[in-house]
KENUMI-181127 format. One record per residue (C-alpha): residue number from 1; residue in one letter; x, y, z. Coordinates in Angstrom, 1 decimal. Each point is the difference from the previous one (the first is absolute). Example, Ala and Ser with C-alpha at 12.3 -4.5 7.8 and 13.67 -1.06 7.14 Angstrom:
<nukols>
NUKOL  seq  type      px      py      pz
NUKOL    1     A    12.3    -4.5     7.8
NUKOL    2     S     1.4     3.4    -0.7
</nukols>
This chain:
<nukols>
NUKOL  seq  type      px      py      pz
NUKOL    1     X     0.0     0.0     0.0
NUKOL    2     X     1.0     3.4    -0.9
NUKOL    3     X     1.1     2.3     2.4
NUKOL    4     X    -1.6     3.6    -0.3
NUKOL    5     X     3.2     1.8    -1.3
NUKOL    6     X    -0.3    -2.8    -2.7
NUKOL    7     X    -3.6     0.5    -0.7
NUKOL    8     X     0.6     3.4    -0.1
NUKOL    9     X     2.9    -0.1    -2.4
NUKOL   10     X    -2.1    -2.9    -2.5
NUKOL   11     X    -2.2     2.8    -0.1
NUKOL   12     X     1.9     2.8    -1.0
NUKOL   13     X     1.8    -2.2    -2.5
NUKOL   14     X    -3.6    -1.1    -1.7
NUKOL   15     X    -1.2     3.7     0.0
NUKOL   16     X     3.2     1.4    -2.2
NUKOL   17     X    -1.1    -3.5    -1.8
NUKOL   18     X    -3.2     1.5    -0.9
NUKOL   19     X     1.5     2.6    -1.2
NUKOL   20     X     2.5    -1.0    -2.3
NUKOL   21     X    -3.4    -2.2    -1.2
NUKOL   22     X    -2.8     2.6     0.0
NUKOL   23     X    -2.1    -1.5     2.4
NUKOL   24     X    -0.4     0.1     3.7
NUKOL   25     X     0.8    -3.2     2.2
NUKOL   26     X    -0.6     1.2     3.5
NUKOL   27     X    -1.5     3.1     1.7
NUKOL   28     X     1.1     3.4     1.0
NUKOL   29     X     3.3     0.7     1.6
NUKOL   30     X    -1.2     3.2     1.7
NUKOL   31     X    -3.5     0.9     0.6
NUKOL   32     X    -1.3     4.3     0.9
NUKOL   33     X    -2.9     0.0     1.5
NUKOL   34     X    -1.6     3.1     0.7
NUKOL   35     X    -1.5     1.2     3.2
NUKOL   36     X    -1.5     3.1    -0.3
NUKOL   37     X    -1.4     2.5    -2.2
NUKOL   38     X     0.6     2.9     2.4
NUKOL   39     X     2.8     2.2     0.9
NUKOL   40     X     1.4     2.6     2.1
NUKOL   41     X     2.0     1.4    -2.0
NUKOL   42     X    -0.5     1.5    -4.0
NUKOL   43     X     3.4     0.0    -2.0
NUKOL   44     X    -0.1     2.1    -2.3
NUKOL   45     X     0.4    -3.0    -3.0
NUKOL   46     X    -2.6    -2.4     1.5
NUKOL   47     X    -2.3    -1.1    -2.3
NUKOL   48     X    -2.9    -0.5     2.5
NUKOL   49     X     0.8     3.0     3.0
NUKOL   50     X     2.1     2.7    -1.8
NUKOL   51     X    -1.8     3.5    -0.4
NUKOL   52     X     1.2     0.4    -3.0
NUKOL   53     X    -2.5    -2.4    -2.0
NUKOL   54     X    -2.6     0.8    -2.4
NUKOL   55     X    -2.4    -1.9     2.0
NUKOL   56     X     0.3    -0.8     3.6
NUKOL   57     X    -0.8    -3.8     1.4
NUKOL   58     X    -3.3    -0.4     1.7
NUKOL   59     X    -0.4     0.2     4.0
NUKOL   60     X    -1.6    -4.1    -0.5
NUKOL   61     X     3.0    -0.8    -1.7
NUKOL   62     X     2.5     1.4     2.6
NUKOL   63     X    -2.1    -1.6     2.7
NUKOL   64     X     0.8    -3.8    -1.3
NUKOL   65     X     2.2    -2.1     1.4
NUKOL   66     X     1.3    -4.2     0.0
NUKOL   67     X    -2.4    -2.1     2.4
NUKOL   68     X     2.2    -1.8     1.9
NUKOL   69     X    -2.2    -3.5    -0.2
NUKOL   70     X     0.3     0.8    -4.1
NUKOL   71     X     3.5    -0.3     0.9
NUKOL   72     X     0.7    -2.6     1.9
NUKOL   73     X    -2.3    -1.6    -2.7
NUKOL   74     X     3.0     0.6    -2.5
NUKOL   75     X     2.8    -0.3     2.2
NUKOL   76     X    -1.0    -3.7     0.5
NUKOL   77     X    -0.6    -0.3    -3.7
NUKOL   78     X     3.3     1.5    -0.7
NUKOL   79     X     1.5    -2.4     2.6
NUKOL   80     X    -1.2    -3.1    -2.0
NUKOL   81     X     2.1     1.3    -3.3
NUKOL   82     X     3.5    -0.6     2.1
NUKOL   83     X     1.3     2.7    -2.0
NUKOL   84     X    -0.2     3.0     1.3
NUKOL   85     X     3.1     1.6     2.1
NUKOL   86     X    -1.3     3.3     0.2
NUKOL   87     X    -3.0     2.6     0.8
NUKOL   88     X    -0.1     3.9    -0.6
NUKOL   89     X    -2.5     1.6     2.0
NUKOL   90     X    -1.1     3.5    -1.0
NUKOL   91     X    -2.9     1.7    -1.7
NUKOL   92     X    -1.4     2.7    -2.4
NUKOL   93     X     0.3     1.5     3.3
NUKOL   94     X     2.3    -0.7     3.3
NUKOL   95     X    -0.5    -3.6     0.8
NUKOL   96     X    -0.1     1.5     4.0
NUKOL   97     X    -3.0     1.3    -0.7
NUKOL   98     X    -1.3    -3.3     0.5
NUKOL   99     X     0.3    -0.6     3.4
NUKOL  100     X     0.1    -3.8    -0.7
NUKOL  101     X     3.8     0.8    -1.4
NUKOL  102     X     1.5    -2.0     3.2
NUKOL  103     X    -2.3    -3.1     0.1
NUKOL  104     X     0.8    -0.6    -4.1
NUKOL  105     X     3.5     0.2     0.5
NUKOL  106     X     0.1    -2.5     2.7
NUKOL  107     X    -1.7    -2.1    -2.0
NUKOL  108     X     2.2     0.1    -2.5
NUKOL  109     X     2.8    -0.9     1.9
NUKOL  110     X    -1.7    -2.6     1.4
NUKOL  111     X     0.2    -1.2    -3.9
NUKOL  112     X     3.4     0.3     0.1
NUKOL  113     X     0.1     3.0    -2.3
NUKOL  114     X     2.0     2.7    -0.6
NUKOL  115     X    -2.0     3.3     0.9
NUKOL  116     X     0.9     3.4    -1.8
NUKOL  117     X    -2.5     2.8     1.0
NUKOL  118     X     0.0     2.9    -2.5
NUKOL  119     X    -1.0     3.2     2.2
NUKOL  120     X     0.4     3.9     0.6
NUKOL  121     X     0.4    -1.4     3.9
NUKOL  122     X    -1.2     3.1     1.1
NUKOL  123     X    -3.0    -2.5     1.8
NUKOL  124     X     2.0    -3.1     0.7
NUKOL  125     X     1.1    -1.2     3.3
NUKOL  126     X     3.7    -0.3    -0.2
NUKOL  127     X     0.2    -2.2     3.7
NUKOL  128     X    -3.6    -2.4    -1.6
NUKOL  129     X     1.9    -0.3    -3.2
NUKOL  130     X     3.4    -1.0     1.5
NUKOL  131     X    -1.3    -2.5     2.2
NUKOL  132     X    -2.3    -1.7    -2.4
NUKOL  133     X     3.0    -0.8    -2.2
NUKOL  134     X    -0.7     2.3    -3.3
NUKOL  135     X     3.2    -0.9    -2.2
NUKOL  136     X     0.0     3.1    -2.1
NUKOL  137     X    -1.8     3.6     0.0
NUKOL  138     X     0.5     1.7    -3.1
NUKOL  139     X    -0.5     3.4     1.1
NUKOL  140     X    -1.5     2.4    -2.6
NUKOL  141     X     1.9     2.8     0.8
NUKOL  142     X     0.1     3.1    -2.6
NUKOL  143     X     2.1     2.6     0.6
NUKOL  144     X     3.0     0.2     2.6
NUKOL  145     X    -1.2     3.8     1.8
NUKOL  146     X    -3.1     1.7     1.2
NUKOL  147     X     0.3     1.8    -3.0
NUKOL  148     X    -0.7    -2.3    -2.5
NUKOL  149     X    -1.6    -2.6     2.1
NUKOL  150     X    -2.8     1.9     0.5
NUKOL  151     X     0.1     1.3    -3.7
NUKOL  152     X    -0.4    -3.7    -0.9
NUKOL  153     X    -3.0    -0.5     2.9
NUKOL  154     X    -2.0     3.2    -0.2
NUKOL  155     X    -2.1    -0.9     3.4
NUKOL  156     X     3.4    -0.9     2.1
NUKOL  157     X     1.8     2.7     1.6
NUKOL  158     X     3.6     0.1     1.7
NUKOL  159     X    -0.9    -1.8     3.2
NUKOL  160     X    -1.3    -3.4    -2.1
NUKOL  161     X     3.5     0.0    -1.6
NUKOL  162     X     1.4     0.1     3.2
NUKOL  163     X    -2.1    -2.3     1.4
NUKOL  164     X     1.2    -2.4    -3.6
NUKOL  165     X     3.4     0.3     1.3
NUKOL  166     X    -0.4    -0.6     3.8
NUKOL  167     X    -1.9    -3.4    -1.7
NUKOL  168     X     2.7    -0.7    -1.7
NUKOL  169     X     2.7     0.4     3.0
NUKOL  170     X    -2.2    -2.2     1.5
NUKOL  171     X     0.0    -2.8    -2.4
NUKOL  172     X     3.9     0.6     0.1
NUKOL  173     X     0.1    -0.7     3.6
NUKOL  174     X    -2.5    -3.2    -0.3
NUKOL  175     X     2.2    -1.2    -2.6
NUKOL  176     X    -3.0    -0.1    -2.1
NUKOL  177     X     1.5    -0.1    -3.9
NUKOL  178     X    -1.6     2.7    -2.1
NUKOL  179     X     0.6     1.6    -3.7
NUKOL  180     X    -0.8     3.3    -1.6
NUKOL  181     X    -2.4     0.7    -2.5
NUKOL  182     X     1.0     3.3    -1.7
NUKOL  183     X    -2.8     1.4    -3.0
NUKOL  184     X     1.8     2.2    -2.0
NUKOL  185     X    -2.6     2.8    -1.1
NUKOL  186     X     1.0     3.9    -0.5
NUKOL  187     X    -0.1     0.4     3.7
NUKOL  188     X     2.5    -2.3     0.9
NUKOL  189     X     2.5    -0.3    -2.8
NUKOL  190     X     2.7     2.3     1.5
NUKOL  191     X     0.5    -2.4     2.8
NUKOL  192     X     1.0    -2.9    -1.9
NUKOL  193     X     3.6     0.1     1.5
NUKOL  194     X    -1.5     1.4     3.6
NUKOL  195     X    -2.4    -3.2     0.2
NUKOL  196     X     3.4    -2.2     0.0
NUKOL  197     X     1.2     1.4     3.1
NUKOL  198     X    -3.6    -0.3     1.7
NUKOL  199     X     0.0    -3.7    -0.6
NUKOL  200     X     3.6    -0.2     1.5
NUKOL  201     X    -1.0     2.0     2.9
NUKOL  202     X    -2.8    -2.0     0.9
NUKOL  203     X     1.6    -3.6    -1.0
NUKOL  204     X    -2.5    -0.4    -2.2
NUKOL  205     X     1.2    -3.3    -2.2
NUKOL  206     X    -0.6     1.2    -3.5
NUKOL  207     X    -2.0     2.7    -2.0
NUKOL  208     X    -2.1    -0.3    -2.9
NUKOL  209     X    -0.2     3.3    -2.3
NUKOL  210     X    -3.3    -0.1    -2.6
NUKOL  211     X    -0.7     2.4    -2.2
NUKOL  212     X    -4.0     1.1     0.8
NUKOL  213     X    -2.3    -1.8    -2.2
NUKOL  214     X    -2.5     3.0    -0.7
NUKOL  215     X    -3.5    -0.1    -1.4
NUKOL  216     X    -3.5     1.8     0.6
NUKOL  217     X     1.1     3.0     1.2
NUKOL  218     X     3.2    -0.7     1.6
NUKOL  219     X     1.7     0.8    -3.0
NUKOL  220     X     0.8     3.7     1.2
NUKOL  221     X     2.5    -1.1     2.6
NUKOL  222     X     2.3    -1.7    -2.6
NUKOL  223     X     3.6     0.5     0.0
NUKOL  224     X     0.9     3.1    -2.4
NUKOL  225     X     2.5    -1.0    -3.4
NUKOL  226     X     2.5     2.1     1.7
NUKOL  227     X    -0.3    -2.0     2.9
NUKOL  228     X     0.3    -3.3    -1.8
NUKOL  229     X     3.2     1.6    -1.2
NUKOL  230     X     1.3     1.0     2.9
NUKOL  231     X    -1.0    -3.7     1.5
NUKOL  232     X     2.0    -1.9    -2.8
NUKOL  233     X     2.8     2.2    -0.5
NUKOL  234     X     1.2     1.3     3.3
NUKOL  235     X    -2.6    -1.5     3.5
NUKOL  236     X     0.2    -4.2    -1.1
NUKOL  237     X     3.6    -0.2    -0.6
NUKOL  238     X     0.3     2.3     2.9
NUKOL  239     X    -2.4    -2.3     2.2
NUKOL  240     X     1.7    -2.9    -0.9
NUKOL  241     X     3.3     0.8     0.8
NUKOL  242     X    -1.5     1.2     3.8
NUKOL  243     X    -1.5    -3.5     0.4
NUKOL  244     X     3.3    -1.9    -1.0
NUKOL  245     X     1.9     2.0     2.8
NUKOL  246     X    -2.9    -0.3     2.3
NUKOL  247     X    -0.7    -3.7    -0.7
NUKOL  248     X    -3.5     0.8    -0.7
NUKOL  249     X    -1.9    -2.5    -2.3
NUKOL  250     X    -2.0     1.6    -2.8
NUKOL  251     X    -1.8    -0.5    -3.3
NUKOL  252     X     1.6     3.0    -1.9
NUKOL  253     X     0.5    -1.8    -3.0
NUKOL  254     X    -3.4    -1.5    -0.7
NUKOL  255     X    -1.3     3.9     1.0
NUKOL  256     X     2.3     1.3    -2.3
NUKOL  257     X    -1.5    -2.0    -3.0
NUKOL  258     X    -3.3     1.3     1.1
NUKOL  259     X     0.9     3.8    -0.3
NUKOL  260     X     1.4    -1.0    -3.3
NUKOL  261     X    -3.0    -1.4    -1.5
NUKOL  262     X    -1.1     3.6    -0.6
NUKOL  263     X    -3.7     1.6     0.6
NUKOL  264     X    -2.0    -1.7     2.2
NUKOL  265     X     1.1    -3.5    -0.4
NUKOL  266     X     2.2    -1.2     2.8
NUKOL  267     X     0.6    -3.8    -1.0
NUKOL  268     X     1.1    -0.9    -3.6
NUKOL  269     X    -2.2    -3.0     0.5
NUKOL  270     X     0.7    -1.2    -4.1
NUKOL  271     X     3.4    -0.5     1.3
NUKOL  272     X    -0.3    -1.1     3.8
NUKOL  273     X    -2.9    -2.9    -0.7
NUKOL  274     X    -2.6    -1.1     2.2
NUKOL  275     X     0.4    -2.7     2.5
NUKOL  276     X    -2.7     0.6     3.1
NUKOL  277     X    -2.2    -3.0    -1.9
NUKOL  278     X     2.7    -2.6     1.7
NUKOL  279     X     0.7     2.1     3.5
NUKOL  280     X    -2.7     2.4     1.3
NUKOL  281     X    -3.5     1.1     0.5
NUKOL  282     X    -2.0     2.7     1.5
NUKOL  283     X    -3.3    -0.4     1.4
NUKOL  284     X    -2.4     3.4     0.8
NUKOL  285     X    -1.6     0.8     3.1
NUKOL  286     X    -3.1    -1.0    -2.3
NUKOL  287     X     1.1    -3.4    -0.6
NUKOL  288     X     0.9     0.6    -3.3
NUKOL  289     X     3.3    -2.0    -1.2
NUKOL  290     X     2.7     1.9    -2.0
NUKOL  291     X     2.2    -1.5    -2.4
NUKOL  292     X     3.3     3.2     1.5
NUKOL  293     X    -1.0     2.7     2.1
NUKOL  294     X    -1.6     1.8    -3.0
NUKOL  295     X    -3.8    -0.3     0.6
NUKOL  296     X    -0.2     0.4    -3.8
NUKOL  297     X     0.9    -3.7    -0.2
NUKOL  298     X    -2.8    -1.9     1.9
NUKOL  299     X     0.3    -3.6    -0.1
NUKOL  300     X    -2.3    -1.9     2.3
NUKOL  301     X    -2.6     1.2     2.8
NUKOL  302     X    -0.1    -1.7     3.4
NUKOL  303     X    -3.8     0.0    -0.6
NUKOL  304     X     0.4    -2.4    -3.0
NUKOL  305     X     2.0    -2.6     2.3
NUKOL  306     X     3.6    -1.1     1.4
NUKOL  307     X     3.0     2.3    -1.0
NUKOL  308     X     1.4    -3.4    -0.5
NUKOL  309     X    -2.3    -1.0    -2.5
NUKOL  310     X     0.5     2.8    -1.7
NUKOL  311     X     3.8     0.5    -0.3
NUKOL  312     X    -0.1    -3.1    -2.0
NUKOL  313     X    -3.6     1.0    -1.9
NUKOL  314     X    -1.0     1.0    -3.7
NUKOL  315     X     0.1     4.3     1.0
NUKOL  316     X     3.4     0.0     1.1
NUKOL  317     X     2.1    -2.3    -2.8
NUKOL  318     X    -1.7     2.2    -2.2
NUKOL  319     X     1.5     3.2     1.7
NUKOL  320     X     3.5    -1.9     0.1
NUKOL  321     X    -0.4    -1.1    -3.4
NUKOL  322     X    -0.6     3.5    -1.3
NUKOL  323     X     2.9     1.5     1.7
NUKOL  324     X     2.4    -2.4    -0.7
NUKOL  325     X    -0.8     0.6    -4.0
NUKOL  326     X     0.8     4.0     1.2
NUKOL  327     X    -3.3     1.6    -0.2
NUKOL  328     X     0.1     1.7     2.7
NUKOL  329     X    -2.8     2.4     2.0
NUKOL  330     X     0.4     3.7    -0.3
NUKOL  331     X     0.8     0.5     4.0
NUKOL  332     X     3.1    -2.8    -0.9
NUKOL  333     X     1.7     2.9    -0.6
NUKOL  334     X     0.0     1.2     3.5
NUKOL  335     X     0.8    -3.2     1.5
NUKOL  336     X     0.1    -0.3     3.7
NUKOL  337     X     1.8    -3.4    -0.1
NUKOL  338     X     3.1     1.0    -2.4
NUKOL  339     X     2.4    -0.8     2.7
NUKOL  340     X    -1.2    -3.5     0.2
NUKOL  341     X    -0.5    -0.5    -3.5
NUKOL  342     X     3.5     1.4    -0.5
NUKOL  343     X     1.5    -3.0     2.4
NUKOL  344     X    -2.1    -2.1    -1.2
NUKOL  345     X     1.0    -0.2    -3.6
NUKOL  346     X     3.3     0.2     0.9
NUKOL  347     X    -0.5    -3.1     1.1
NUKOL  348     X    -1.7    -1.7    -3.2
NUKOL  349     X     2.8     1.4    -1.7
NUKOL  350     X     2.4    -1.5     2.4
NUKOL  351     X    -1.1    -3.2     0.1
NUKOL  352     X    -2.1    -1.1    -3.6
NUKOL  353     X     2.0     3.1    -1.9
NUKOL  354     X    -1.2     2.9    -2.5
NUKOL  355     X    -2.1    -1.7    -2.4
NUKOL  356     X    -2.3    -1.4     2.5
NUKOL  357     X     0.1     3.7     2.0
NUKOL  358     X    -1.4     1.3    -3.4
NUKOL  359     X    -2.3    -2.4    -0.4
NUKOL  360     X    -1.5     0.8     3.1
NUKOL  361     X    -0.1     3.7    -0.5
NUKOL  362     X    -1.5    -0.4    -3.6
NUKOL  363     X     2.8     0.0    -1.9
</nukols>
């Protein structure tokens, strides 16, 4: 009988299988699960809270959240795949909105998963989330000074970025491992080199930089040209050079291929390919099952049955089908996932080589 480390590796090894072979052979490696709709916050490149869109969410909307016996529902489902390593918990919203945040997580460790919450942390407890094990709090943090942190998140003042930092300090002290989420808009594009020496301060283990994926509305807080300029030529290079002396980890490079795919594209998707058919879902506060954390890309509904049933169903192979022949959806070229896709594919190049890796990203 296999051990679990074996199982686990038989697993990975069949999923990168799949893939060289254009079908799926076992379920997700990572599964997002939203918990709320609502938020305390409203950045100012949200799709769903920022005051800058044409048309504002409605209050019924806001008000959902994730029923907890839904949940355990799925987690148990999930569970019964014996492939899942990992959960993201967050939201449209804050997942700490929904005060049910510390019971899930629990749970999930009771699963034996590894559990990444994706928050502002302005709400969280830090001692709660310590104790109850949370592996990994990616902390969405947009700009490194009052000055542009509350540029970024119009309703925060001076004290709540204050209060960010004392969280993190915390978390420090707990020995709680977090990373930074930095959204590079107009607002927050001078501190690219700034945010380096933030993540250092705090001991935070890595940042992620991501251009802001803009639509609606949000539009109007883009980065200028000249800023895009200013970015490649002089603030990356610059950036990256801080984070080698300060032993800071950092995506720089994938970001820098976002600012150069010009306009308001920040993934050259035709280029990266698609691989979230074979890794990772998203599932709505509604129930409603995404195929990547685009909710333009529905591939299942909880209503309709098992999210087991349906990884493996009709809806989704179609999905994976179309994307592997490179027809891709107009958001694809805002990806949220590029980072994973990136390591991804450097793996199907690595291990079944170039023509497959085209093949897969249709061409």
């Amino acid at each position: 009988m296999n051990s679990a480390s074996d199982s686990l590796k038989i697993t990975r090894k069949l999923r990168m299988t799949g893939i060289a072979e254009g079908r799926v052979l076992v379920g997700p490696q990572t599964v997002h699960l939203d918990l709320a709709n609502g938020c305390n916050t409203n950045c100012t490149t949200c799709w769903d809270h920022s005051p800058l869109l044409n048309q504002a969410r409605p209050v019924e909307w806001k008000r959902k959240q994730f029923d907890f016996d839904t949940f355990t529902d799925l987690a148990d489902d999930l569970a019964g795949m014996n492939s899942v390593e990992a959960v993201i918990l967050s939201g449209m919203g804050d997942p700490f909105v929904n005060p049910t945040i510390y019971r899930v997580i629990e749970r999930c460790k009771r699963s034996g998963w590894h559990v990444t919450v994706l928050t502002n942390a302005l709400l969280a407890d830090a001692d709660r989330v310590a104790a109850l094990g949370t592996d990994m709090l990616l902390v969405s943090v947009n700009g490194v000074s009052a000055r542009s942190y509350t540029a970024f998140h119009p309703n925060l003042t001076a004290r709540d970025f204050e209060k960010l930092q004392n969280l993190l300090d915390r978390w420090r002290t707990l020995g709680t491992p977090f990373k930074h989420v930095q959204v590079i808009n107009r607002d927050t594009a001078d501190e690219l080199v700034e945010m380096v020496r933030f993540a250092a301060n705090f001991g935070a283990e890595s940042i992620t930089y991501k251009l802001a994926s803009l639509r609606a509305g949000t539009e109007t807080c883009a980065i200028t040209e000249a800023q895009r300029t200013v970015l490649l030529e002089k603030l990356v290079p610059e950036a990256k050079t801080e984070a080698e002396r300060l032993g800071v980890a950092t995506n720089l490079d994938v970001f820098e291929a976002q600012l150069g795919a010009g306009g308001r594209a920040t993934a050259p998707i035709s280029e990266i390919g698609c691989f979230m058919g074979w890794y990772y879902s998203r599932v709505t506060v509604e129930g409603k099952i995404l195929y990547c954390c685009s909710t333009e890309v529905e591939v299942g509904d909880l209503a309709r049955g098992t999210f087991s049933e349906q990884w493996f169903g009709a809806q989704w192979n179609a999905v994976r089908d179309r994307l592997m022949r490179g027809d891709y959806y107009p958001n694809c070229n805002q990806c949220g996932k590029v980072n994973q896709n990136v390591k991804i594919g450097g793996k199907v190049r690595e291990r079944f080589g170039e023509a497959t890796f085209l093949a897969r990203t249709g061409r």
